[in-house]
C-alpha positions as a LaTeX table, in Angstrom:
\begin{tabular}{lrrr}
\hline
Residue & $x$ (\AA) & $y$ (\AA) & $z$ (\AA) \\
\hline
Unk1 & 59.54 & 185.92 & 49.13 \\
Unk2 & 61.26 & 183.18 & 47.41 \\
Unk3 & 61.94 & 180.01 & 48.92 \\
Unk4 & 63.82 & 176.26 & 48.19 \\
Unk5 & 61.40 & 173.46 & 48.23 \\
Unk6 & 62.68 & 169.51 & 48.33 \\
Unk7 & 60.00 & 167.69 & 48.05 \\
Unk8 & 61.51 & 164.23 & 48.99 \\
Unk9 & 60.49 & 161.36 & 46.55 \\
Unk10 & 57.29 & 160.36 & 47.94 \\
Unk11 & 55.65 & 163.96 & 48.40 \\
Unk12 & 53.95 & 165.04 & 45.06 \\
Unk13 & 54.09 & 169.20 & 45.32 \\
Unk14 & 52.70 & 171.76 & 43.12 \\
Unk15 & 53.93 & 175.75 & 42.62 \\
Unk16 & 57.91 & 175.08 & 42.45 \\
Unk17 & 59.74 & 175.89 & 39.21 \\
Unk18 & 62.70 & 174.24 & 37.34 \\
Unk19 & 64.99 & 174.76 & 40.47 \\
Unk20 & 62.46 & 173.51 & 43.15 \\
Unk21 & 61.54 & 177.54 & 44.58 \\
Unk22 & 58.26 & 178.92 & 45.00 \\
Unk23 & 57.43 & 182.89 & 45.63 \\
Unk24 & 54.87 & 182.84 & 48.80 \\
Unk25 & 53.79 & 185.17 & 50.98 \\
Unk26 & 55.76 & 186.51 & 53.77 \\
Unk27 & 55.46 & 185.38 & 57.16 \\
Unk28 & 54.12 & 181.87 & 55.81 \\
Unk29 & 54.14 & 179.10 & 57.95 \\
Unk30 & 55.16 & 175.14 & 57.16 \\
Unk31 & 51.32 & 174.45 & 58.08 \\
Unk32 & 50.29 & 176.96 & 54.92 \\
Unk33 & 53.15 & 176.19 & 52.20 \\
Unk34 & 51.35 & 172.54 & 52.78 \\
Unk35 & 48.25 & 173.92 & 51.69 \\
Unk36 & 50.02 & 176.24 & 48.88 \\
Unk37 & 51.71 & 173.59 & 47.43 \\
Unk38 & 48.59 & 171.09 & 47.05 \\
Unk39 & 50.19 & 168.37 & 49.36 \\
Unk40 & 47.42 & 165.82 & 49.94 \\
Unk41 & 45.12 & 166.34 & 53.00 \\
Unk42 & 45.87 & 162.58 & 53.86 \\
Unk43 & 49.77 & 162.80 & 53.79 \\
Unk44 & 50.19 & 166.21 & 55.70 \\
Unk45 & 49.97 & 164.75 & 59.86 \\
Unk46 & 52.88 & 162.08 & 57.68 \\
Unk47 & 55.73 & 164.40 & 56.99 \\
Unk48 & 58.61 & 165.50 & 58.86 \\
Unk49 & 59.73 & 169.04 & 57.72 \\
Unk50 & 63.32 & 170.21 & 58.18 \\
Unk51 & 64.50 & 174.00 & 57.55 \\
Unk52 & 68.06 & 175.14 & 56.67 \\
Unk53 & 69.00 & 171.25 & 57.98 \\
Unk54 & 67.07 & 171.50 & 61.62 \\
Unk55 & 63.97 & 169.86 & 62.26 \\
Unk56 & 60.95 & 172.41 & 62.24 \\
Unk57 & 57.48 & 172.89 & 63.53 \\
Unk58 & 54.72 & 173.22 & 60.87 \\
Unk59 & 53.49 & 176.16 & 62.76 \\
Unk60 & 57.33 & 177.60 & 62.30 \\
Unk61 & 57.69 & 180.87 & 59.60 \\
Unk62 & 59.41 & 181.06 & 56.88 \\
Unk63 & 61.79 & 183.48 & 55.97 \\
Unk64 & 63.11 & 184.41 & 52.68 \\
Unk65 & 65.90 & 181.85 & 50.87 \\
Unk66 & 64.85 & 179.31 & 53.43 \\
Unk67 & 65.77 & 175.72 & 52.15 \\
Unk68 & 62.58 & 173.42 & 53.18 \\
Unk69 & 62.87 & 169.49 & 53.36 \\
Unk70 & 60.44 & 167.44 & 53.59 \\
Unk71 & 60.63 & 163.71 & 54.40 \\
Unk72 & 57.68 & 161.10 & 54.94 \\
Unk73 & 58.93 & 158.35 & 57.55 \\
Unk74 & 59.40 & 154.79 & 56.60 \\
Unk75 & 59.05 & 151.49 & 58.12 \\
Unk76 & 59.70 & 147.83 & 56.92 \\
Unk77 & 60.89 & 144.42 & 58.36 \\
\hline
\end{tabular}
């Protein structure tokens, strides 16, 4: 299944072509297109993922032509 990755700025991904989509399995979860896309170990527990605009579990499937955000939280003073 094909599927829209946005990576966010600060998350350096591997897999997606041209047009940010990746072909994964079916029935993949957030937890594994983590591991798929060789986000660092370090950074994972970090981001916040969001699917078709709603926030999402990293246990959560994916389905095909999902659209996947992913954001890493920010704070400054």
């Amino acid at each position: 299944m094909i599927i829209k990755v946005y990576p966010g700025s600060m998350v350096k991904c591997e897999g997606l072509d041209d047009d940010g989509n990746i072909e994964v399995k079916e029935s993949l979860t957030i937890k594994q297109l983590l591991v798929v896309m060789k986000v660092p170990v370090l950074m994972r527990p970090l981001i916040v993922v969001w699917v078709n605009g709603k926030n999402a579990s990293k246990n959560d499937k994916l389905q095909q032509g999902d659209a996947v955000s992913f954001m890493m939280p920010l704070a400054g003073g």
